[in-house]
C-alpha positions in Angstrom: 125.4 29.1 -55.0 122.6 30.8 -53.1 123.0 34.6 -53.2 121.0 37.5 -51.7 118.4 39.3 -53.6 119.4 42.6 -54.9 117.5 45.2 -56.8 119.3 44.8 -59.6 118.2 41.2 -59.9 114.7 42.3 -60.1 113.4 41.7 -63.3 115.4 37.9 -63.3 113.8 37.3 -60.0 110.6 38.5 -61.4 110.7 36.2 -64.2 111.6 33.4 -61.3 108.8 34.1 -59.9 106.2 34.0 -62.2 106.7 30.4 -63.2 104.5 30.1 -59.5 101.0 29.5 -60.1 100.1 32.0 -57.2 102.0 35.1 -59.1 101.3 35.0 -63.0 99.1 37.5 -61.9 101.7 40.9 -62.5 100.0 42.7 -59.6 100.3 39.9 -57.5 104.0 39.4 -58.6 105.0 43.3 -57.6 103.2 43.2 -54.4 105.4 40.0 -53.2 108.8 41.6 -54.7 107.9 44.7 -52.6 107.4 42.8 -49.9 111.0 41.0 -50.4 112.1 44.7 -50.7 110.5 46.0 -47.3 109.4 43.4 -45.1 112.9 42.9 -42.6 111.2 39.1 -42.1 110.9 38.4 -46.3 114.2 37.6 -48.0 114.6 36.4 -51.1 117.7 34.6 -52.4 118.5 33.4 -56.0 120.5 30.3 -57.0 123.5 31.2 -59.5 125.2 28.7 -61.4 127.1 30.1 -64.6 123.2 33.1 -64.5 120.8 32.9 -62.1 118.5 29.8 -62.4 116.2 29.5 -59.4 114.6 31.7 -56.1 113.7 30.8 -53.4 111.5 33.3 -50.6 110.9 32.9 -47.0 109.5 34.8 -44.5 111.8 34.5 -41.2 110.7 34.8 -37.4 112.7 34.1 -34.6 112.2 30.2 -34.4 111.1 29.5 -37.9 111.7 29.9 -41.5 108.4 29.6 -44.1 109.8 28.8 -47.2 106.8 31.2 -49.4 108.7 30.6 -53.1 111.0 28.1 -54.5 111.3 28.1 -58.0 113.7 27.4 -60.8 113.7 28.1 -64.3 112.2 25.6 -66.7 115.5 24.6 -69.1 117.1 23.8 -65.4 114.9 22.2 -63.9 115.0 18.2 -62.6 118.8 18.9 -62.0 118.8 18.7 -58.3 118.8 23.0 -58.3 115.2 23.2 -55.9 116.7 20.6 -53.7 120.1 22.6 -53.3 118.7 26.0 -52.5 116.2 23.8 -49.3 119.7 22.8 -48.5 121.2 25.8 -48.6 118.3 27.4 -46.7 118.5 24.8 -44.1 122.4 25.3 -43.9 121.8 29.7 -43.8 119.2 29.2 -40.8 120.7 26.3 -38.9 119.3 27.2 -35.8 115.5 27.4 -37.2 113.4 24.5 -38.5 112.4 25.2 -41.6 108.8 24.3 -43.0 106.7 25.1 -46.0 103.4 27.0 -46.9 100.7 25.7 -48.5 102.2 26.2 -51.9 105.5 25.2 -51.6 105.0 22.5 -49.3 104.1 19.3 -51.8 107.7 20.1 -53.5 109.3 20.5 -50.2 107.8 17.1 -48.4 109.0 15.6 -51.8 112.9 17.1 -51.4 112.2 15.8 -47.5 111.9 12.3 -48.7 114.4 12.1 -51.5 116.9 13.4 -48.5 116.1 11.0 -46.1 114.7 7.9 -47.5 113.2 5.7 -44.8 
């Protein structure tokens, strides 16, 4: 179940986070959570099971959803929990189309095609 970002969660979404190649860097990896925590166009959601496994960030605009960070902790992951929280995304902002950035976006073609095999 995908569930809204909440300071309290900071230090688990942290720790989400990190696993991205583009925030190990722990500078890096405050300046995006205050950005989840300012920006009105950043929300960040987390994927709770039983704890809270996964994250996923986009930056919103009126016509468009980026997906910036999708990630999911290690011991979880190929169980379907990345591809869930894209679908969930997709089902939140129904009215947007949803696309990647560069660093999300060879995961995201891959959900794409698992979804809608041709």
């Amino acid at each position: 179940m995908l569930i809204r970002y909440k300071k309290s969660f900071e230090k688990i979404a942290m720790g989400l986070l990190s696993f991205m190649p583009e925030e190990r860097d722990i500078k890096k990896l405050q300046q995006t959570m205050k950005s989840y925590e300012t920006a009105d166009d950043w929300q960040l959601y987390l994927w709770k099971d039983e704890d809270i496994v996964g994250a996923i960030g986009a930056k919103i605009t009126d016509d468009e959803v980026e997906i910036q960070h999708i990630s999911v902790n290690p011991s979880y992951r190929q169980e379907g929990i990345g591809k869930k929280m894209i679908k969930a995304i997709k089902d939140i902002h129904v009215n947007k189309h949803i696309v990647p950035n560069p660093s999300t976006s060879t995961f995201f073609h891959k959900c794409e095609k698992e979804e809608d095999p041709a």
